[in-house]
C-alpha positions as CSV (number, residue, x, y, z in Angstrom):
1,X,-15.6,17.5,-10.7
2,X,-14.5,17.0,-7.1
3,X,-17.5,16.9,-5.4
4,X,-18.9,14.1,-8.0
5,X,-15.4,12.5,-7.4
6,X,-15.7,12.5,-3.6
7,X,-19.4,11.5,-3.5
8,X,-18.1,7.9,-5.5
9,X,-15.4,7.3,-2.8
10,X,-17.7,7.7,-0.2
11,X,-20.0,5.3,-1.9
12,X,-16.9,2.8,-2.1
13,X,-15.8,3.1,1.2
14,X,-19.2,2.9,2.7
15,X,-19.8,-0.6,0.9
16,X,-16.6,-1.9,1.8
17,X,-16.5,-1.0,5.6
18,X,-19.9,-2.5,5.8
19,X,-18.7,-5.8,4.2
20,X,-15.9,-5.5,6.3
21,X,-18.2,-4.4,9.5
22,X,-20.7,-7.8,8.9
23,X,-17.7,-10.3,7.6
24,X,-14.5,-10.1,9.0
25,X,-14.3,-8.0,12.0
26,X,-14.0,-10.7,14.3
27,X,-11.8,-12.6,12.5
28,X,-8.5,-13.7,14.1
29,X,-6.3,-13.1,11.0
30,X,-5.8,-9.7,12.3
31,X,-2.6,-9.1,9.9
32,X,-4.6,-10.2,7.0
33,X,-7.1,-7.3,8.4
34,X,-5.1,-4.9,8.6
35,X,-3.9,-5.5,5.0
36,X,-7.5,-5.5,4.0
37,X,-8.5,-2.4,5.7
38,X,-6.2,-0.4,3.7
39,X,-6.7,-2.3,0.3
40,X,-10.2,-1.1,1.3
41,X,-8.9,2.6,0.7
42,X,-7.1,2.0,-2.1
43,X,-9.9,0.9,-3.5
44,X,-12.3,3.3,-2.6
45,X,-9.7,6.1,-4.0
46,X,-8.5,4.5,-7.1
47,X,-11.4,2.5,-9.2
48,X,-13.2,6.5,-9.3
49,X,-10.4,7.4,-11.6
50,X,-9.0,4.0,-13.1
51,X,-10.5,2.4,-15.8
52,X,-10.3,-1.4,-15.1
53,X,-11.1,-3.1,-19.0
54,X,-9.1,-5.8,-19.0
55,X,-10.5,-7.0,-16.1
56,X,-13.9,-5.1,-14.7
57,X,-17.0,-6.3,-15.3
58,X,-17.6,-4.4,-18.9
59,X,-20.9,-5.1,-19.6
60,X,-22.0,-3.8,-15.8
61,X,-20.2,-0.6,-16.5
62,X,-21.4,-0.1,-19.8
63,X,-25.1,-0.4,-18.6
64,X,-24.2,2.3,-15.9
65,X,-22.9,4.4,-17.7
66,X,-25.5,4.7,-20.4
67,X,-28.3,4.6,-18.1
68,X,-27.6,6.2,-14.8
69,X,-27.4,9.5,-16.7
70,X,-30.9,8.7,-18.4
71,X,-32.5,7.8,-14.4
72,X,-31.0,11.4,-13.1
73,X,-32.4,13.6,-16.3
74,X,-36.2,12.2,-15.2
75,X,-35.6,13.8,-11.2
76,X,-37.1,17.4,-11.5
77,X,-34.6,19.2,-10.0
78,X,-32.0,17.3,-11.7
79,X,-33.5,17.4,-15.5
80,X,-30.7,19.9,-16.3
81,X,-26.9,20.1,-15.6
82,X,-26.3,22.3,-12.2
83,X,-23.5,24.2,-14.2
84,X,-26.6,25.7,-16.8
85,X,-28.8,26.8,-13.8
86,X,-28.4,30.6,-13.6
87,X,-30.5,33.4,-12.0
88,X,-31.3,36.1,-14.7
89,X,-28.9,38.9,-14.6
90,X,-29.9,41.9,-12.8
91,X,-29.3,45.6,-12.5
92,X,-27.9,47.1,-9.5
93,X,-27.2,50.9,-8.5
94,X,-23.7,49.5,-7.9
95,X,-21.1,49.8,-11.2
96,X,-19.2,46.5,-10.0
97,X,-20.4,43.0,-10.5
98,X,-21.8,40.6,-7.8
99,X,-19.7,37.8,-7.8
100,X,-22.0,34.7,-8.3
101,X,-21.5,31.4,-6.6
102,X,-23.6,28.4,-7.6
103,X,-24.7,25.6,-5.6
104,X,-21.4,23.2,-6.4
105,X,-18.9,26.2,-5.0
106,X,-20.9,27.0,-1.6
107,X,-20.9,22.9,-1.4
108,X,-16.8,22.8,-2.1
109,X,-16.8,25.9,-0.4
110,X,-18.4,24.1,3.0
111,X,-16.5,21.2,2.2
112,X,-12.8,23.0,2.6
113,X,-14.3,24.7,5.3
114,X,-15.0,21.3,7.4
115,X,-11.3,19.8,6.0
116,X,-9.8,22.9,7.5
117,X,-10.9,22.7,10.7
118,X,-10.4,19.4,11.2
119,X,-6.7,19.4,9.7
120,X,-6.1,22.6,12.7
121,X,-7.2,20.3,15.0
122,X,-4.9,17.4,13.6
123,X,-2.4,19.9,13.7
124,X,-3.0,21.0,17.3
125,X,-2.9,17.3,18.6
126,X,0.0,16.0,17.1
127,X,1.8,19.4,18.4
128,X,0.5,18.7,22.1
129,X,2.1,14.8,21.7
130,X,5.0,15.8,20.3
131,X,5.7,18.3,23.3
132,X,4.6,15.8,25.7
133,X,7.2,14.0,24.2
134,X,9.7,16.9,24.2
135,X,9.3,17.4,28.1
136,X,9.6,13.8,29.4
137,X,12.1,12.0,30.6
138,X,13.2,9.9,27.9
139,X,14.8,6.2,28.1
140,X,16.1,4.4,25.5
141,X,15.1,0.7,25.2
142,X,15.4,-2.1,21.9
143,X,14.5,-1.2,18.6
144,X,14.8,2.6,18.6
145,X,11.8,2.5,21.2
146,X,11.8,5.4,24.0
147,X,9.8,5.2,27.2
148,X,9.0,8.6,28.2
149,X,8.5,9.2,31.8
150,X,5.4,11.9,32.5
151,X,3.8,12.3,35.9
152,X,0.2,11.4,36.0
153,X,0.3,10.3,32.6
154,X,-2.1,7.3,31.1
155,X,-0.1,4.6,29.0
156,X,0.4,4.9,25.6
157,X,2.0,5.2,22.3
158,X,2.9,7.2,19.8
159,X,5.2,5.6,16.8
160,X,8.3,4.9,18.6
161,X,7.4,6.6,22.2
162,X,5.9,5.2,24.8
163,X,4.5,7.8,27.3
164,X,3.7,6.6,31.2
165,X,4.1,7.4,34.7
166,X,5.8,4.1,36.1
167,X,4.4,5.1,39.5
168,X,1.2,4.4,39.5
169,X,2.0,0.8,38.1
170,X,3.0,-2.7,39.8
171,X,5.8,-4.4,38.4
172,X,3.3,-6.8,36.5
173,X,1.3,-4.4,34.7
174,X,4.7,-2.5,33.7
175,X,5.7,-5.4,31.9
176,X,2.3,-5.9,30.6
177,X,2.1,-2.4,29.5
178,X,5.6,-2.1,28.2
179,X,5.6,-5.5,26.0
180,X,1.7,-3.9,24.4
181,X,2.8,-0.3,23.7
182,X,6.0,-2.3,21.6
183,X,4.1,-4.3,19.7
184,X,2.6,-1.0,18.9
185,X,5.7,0.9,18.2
186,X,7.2,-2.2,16.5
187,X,4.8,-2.2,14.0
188,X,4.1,1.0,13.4
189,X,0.9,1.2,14.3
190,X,0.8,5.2,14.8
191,X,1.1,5.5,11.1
192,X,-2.2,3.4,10.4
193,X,-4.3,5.6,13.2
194,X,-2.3,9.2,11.7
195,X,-3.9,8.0,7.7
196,X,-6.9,7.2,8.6
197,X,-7.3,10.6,10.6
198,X,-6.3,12.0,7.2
199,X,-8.9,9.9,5.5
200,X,-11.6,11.3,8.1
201,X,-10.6,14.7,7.3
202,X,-10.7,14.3,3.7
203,X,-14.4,12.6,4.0
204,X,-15.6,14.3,7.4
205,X,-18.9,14.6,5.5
206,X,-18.9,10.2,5.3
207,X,-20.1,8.3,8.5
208,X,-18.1,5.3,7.2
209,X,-15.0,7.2,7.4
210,X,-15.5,7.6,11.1
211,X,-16.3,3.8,11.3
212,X,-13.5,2.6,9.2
213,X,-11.3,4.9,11.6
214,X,-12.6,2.8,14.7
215,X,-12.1,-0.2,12.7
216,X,-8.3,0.2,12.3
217,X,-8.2,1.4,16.2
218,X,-9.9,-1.8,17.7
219,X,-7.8,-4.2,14.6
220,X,-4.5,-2.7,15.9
221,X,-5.0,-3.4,19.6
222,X,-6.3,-7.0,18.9
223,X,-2.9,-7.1,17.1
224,X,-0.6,-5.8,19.8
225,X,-2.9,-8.2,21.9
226,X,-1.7,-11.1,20.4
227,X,2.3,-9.8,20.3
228,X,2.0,-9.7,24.1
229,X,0.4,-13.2,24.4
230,X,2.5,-14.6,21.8
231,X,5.6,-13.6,23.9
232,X,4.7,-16.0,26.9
233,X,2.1,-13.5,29.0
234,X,0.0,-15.1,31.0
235,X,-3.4,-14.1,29.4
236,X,-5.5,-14.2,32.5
237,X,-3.1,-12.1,34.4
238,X,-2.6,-9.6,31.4
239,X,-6.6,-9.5,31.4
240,X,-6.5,-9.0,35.0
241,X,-3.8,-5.9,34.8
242,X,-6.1,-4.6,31.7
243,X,-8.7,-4.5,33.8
244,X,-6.8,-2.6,36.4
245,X,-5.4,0.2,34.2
246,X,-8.5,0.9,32.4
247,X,-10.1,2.4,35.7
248,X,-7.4,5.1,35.6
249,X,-6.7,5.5,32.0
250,X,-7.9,8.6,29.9
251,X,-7.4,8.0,25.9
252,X,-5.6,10.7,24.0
253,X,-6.4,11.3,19.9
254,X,-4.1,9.5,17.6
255,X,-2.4,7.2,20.5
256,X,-2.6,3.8,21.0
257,X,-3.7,3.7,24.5
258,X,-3.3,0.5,26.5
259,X,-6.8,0.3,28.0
260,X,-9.4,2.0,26.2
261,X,-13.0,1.9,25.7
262,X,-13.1,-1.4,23.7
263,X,-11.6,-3.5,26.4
264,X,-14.6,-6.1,26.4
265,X,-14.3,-6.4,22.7
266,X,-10.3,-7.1,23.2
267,X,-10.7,-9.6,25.8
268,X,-13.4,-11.6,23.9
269,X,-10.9,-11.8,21.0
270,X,-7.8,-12.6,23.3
271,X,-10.3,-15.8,24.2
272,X,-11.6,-16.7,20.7
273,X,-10.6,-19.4,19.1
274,X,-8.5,-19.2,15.7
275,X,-10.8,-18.2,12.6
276,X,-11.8,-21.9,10.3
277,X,-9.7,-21.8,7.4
278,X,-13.1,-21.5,5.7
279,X,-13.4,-17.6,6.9
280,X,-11.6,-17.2,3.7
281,X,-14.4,-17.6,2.2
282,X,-15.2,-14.0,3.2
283,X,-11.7,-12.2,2.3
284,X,-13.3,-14.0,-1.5
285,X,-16.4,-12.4,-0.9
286,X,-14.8,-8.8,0.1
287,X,-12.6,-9.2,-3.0
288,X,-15.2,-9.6,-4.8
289,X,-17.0,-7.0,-3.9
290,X,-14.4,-4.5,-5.0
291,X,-14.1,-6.3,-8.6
292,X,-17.8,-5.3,-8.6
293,X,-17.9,-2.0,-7.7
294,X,-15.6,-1.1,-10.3
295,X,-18.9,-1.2,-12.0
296,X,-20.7,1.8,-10.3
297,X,-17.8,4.0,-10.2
298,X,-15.4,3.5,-12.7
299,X,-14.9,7.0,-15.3
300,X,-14.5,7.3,-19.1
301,X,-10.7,8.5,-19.9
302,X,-11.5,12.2,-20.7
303,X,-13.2,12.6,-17.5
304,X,-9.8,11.7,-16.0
305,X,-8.4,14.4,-17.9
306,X,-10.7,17.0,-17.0
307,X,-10.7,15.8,-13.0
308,X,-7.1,16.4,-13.0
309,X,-5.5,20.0,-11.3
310,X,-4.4,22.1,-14.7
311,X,-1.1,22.0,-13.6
312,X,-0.5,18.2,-14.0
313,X,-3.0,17.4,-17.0
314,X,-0.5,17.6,-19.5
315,X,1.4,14.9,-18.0
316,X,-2.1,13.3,-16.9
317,X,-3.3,13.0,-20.4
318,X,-0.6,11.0,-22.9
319,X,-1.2,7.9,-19.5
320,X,-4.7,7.2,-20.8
321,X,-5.8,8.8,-24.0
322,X,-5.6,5.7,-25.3
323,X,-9.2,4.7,-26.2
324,X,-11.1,1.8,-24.3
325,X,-12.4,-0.3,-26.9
326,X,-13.2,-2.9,-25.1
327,X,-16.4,-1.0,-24.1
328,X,-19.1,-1.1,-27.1
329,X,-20.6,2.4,-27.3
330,X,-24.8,2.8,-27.9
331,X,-26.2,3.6,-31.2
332,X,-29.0,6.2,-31.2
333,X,-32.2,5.1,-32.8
334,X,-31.9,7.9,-35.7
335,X,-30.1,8.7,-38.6
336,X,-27.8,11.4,-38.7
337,X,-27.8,14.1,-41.8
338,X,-24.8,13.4,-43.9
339,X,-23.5,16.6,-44.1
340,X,-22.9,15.7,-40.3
341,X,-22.0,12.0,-40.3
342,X,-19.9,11.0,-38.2
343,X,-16.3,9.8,-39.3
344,X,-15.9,5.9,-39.6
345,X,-13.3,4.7,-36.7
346,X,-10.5,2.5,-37.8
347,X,-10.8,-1.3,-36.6
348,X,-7.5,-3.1,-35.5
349,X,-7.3,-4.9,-38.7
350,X,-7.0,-1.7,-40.7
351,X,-5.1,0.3,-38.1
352,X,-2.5,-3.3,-38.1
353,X,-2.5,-2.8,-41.7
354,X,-1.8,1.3,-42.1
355,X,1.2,0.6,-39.4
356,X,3.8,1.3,-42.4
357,X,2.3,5.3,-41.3
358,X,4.7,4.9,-38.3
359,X,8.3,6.1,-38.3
360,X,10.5,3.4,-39.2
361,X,13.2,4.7,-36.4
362,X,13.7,3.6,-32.4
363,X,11.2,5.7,-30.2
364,X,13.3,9.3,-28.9
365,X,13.2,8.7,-24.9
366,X,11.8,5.9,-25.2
367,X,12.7,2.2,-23.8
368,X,11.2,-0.9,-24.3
369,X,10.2,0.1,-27.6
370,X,11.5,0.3,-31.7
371,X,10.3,0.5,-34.7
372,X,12.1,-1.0,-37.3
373,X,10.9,-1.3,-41.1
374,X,7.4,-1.4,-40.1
375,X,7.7,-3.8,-37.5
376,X,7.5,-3.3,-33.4
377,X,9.9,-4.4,-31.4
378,X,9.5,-4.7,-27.7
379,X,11.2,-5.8,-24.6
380,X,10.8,-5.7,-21.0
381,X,14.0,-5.8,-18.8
382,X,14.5,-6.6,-15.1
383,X,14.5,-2.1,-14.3
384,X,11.2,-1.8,-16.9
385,X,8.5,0.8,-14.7
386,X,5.0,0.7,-15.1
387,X,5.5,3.8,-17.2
388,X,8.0,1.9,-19.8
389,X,4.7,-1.1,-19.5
390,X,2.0,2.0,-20.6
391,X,4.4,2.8,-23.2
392,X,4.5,-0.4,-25.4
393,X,1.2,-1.3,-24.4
394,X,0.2,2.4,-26.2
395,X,2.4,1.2,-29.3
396,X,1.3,-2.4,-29.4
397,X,-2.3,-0.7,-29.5
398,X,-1.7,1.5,-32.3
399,X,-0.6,-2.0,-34.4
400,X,-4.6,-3.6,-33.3
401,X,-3.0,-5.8,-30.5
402,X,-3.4,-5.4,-26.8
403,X,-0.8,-5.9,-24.5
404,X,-1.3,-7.6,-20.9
405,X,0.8,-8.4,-18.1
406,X,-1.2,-11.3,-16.6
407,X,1.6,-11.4,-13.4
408,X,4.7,-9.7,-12.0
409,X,6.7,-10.4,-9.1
410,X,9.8,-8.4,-7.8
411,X,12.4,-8.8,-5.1
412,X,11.8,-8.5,-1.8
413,X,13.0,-4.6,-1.9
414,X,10.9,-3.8,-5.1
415,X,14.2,-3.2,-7.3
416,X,13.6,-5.5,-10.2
417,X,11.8,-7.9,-11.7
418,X,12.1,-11.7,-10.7
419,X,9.0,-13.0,-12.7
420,X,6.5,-11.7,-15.7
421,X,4.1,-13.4,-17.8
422,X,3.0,-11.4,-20.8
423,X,0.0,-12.0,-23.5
424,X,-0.8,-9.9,-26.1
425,X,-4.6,-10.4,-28.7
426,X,-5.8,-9.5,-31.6
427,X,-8.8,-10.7,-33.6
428,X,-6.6,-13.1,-35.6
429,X,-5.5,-14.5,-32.7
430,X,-2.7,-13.8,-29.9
431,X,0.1,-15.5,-27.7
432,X,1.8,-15.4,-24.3
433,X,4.6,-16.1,-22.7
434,X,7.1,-15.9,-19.8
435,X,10.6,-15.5,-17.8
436,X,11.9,-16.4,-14.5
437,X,14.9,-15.3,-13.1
438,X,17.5,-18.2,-12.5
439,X,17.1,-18.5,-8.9
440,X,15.0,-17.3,-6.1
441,X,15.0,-13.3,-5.7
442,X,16.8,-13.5,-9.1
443,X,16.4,-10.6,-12.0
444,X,14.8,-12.0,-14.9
445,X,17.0,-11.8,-18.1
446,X,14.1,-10.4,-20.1
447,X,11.3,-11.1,-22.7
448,X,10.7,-9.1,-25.8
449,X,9.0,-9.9,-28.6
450,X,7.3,-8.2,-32.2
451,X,4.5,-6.8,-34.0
452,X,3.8,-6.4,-37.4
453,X,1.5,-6.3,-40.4
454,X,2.0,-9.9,-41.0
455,X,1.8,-11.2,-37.4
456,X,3.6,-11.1,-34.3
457,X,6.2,-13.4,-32.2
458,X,6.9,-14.0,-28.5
459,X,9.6,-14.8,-27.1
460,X,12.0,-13.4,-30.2
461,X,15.3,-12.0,-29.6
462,X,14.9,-8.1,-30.5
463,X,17.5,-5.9,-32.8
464,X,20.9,-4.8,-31.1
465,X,19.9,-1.7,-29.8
466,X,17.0,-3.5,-28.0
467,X,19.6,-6.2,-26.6
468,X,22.0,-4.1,-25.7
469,X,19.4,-2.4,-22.8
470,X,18.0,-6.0,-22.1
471,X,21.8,-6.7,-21.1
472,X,22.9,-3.7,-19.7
473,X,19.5,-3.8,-17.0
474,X,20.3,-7.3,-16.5
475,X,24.2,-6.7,-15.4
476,X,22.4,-3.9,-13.1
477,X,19.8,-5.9,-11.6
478,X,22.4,-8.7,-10.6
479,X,24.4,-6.3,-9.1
480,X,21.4,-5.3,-7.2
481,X,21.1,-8.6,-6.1
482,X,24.5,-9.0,-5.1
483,X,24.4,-6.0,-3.1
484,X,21.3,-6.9,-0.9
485,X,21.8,-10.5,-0.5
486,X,21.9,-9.6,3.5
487,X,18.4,-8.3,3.2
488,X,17.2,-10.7,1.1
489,X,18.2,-13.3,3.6
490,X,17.2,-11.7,6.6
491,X,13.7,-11.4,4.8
492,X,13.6,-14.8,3.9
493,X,13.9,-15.9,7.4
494,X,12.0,-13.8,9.2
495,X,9.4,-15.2,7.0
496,X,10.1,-19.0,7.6
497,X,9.9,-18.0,11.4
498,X,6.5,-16.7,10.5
499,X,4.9,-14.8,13.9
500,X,8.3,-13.7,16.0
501,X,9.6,-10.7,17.2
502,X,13.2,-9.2,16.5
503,X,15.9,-6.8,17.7
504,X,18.5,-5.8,16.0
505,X,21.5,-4.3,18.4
506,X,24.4,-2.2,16.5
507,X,28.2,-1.9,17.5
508,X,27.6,1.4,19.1
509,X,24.9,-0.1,21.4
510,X,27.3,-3.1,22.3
511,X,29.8,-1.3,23.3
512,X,28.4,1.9,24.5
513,X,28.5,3.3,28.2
514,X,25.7,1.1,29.4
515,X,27.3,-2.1,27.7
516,X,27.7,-4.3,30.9
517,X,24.1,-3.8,32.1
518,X,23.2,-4.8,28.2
519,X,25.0,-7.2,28.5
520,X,23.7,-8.6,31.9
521,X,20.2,-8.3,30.5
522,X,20.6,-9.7,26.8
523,X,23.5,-11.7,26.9
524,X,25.6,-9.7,23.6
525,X,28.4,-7.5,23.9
526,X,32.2,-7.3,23.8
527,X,34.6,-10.0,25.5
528,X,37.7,-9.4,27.1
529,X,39.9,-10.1,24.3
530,X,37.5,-7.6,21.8
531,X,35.6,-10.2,20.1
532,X,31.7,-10.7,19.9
533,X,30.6,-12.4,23.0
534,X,27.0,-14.1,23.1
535,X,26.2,-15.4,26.3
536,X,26.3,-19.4,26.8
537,X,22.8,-19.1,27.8
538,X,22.3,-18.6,24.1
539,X,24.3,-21.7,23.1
540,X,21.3,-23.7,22.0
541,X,20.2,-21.0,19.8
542,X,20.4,-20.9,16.0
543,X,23.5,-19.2,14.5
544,X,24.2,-17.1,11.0
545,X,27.1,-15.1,10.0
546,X,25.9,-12.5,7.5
547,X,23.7,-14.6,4.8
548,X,25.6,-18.0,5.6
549,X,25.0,-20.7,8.6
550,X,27.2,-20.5,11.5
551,X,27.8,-21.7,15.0
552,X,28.1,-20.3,18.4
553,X,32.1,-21.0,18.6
554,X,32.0,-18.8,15.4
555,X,30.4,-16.1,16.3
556,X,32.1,-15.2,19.4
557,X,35.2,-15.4,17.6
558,X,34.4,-12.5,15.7
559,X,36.8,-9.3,16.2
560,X,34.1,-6.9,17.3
561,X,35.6,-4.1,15.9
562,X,34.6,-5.6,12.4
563,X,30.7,-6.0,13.9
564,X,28.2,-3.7,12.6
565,X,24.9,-5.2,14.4
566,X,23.5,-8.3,15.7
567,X,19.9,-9.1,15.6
568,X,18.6,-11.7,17.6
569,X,15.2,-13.2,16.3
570,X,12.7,-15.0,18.7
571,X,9.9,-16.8,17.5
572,X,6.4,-17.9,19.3
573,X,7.5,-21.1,20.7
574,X,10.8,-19.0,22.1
575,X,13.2,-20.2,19.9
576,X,15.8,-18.2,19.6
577,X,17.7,-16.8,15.9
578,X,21.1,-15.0,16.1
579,X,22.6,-12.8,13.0
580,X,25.7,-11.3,13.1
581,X,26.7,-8.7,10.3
582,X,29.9,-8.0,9.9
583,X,31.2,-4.6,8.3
């Protein structure tokens, strides 16, 4: 089952890199592209083993199904299955067996083969980094970033390192160098280049992997690109010092390397104009592309099941047995001989009507969910996982209804719900509805609802036992809200600043043994008098005081000793954003 499995990622990832390759390449939304990249893998990894009814294009996969298999039975060498070609046993002079191999295990055989060797070599590169790393001469800079001094060394980075030999660089092209490799390291661009070297290994066999690699590579430099020009670099001088480096530069695997093979491509993007507002057209058209492929690649349920390790199909198995009936299956052309007939399968009407079969008694280890005199009761809380969601959907099934969440939004920190709309159908008809928390980043109270023989009801209050959970997640989720109010403002701002960079500086920095020449080069650290002092350079800067709006005669009257960081926020016209969080 892997090999099949593997063979319809590869077709998904080949499609999507293409689109990818022809559409959006050389777009300048290169955050949107590196969000799109990855989607791309998701995709490419998931729609092989999820079934997408409610929203995949049915029909398509229906044909697919039924008549792919019916195309590969007319190929000769594919008329039977590969798992019923055998050679005819045979006699040897030996008293122990041959072990047999068929063509599948030397293919998974060859494939582990390639995935090893590439993973040693993964292995043996991220071991020679890392002691590169270990035998520098480290420095310490803002945000957690290290330059590492090494003699003769090329610039570049590695997550939070940046590895150089300061010698054999102006002054300029330092700074030039220094402010790309942190836009690297800021947005953690190592871990982008170190997945999809995993992907490669995992599909060595696919070309597209190996393209969709050298995608991600030339989308993050055109991204740390634009971090260096949107700090104030002169862009004809930082071409210039590009230029420069790249005549003594040597690329290392896994790095992002300052000047690197796809310098021309770099510099022409660094002097495009910003992508029309109709290139979205084409992030449509990419979008799209995935709903269809759904089509070619999505399984039946059971196979699932079966592609699942032993270990885990237990667990594997109660998440989708539930059938797909939103797919019509084919009827053969012949009659069956009764003693053989097949069984007539219950439609929702009769399965809404034979629900008085269930237990009448709340669901052992279950939440969301109790049955009560023959009737459903549901609910959905603030805390409710996608697991407790499969779980009524499963028992609003087994009543003839199908349950949808049409959307769901969370807080910033993915801790609770803030928003859900819900609709559930039958074929006498259906319902929807929603709830919204109070405020913004605010847990939703809950929705619940029932299902019976009669009907159903949306929106209804559910038993006691059902609103006691509603309440007691609710009480739990506020608290959760009152506990990261800092981080839901800090959030909220960054994103009203849109494209800025920040720093955030703690106590122990401030006042540590290099504090005056931090001081004397950021303007933050301790006054006389052991307050917070901010520079008066800063003065025209904006001011905040944990999640509340402040001033600069505040701020520096702040006993230090109750500081615990200061981040200062700057965004691309240079405005500058001061918080100061206090213990």
């Amino acid at each position: 089952m892997m090999i099949p499995y593997l063979m319809k990622v590869s077709l998904v990832l080949a499609v999507l890199t293409l689109a990818y390759r022809w559409l959006i390449q050389f777009e300048t939304f290169s955050n949107l592209n590196r969000v799109l990249l990855w989607v791309n893998v998701l995709a490419a990894w998931a729609l092989p083993l999820v079934n997408l009814p409610s929203w995949g294009p049915v029909g398509m996969q229906t044909d697919i199904h039924d008549t792919f298999p019916k195309v590969v039975a007319q190929l000769p060498l594919l008329a039977e299955p590969l798992a019923t070609i055998r050679p005819e046993p045979f006699k040897t002079e030996i008293s122990t067996a041959v072990p047999f191999m068929s063509a599948g295990d030397w293919l998974l055989a060859l494939y582990f083969a390639g995935v090893i060797v590439l993973a040693a070599r993964l292995l043996f590169q991220v071991g020679r980094l890392l002691r590169v790393v270990a035998t520098g001469r480290a420095e310490r800079i803002a945000d957690g970033t290290a330059i590492v001094r090494v003699a003769g060394a090329s610039p570049y980075s590695f997550f939070k390192w940046i590895v150089l030999d300061p010698a054999r660089h102006s002054d300029g092209e330092l700074r030039n160098i220094i402010a790309h490799e942190a836009g690297h390291a800021r947005q953690w661009h190592s871990a982008d280049l170190l997945l999809a070297e995993i992907q490669k290994i995992c599909l060595w066999f696919n070309p597209f992997s190996w393209a969709h690699q050298r995608l991600v590579h030339e989308n993050l430099e055109y991204l740390a690109d634009r971090a260096v020009l949107d700090n104030g670099f002169e862009k004809k001088q930082y071409q210039y010092n590009l230029l420069n480096t790249a005549m003594q530069s040597r690329e290392l695997p896994l790095t992002n390397s300052f000047a690197q093979s796809l310098l021309k491509k770099r510099i022409q993007m660094m002097n495009r104009k910003p992508s029309h507002f109709m290139a979205w057209v084409k992030y449509a058209a990419v979008v799209t592309l995935i709903y269809v492929s759904s089509a070619f690649v999505a399984p039946y349920r059971e196979v699932i099941v079966e592609l699942a390790p032993e270990v885990i199909r237990p667990l594997v198995k109660p998440l989708i047995a539930e059938v797909n009936a939103d797919i019509p299956s084919k009827q053969t052309d012949f009659d069956l001989p009764e003693n053989i007939q097949p069984k007539a399968k219950p439609q929702p009407e009769q399965m809404a009507i034979t629900a008085d079969s269930l237990d009448e008694a709340p669901q052992a280890g279950t939440k969301g969910v109790l049955i009560v005199n023959q009737t459903l009761y549901w609910a959905i809380t603030p805390l409710t996982t996608w697991e407790d969601i499969t779980v009524i959907r499963n028992a609003a099934q087994k009543y003839g209804y199908a349950l949808a969440i049409n959307n769901i939004r969370y807080d910033p920190l993915q801790q609770y719900i803030t928003d859900v709309s819900v609709s559930i159908t039958a074929k006498n008809g259906g319902g929807s509805g929603e709830a919204h928390g109070e405020g913004e980043f605010q847990p939703i109270k809950g929705y619940s609802g029932y299902i019976s023989a009669r009907g159903h009801s949306m929106g209804a209050t559910p038993p006691e036992a059902l609103s006691t959970i509603m309440e007691q997640d609710y009480q739990k989720a506020q608290a959760m809200a009152r506990q990261n109010a800092v981080a839901y403002f800090e959030y909220k701002l960054g994103k009203s600043l849109g494209t800025h960079t920040a720093s955030t500086y703690t106590q122990k920095i401030l006042a540590g043994p290099n504090a005056r020449q931090f001081y004397d080069k950021n303007g933050i650290g301790r006054s006389q008098v052991s307050t917070l002092h901010i520079a008066s350079y800063h003065k025209e800067a904006s001011f905040y005081l944990n999640a509340g709006k402040s001033t600069f005669t505040e701020v520096n009257e702040v006993p230090f000793s109750k500081v615990d960081r200061v981040t200062m926020l700057e965004d691309s016209a240079r405005r500058k954003y001061f918080v100061v969080y206090t213990k």
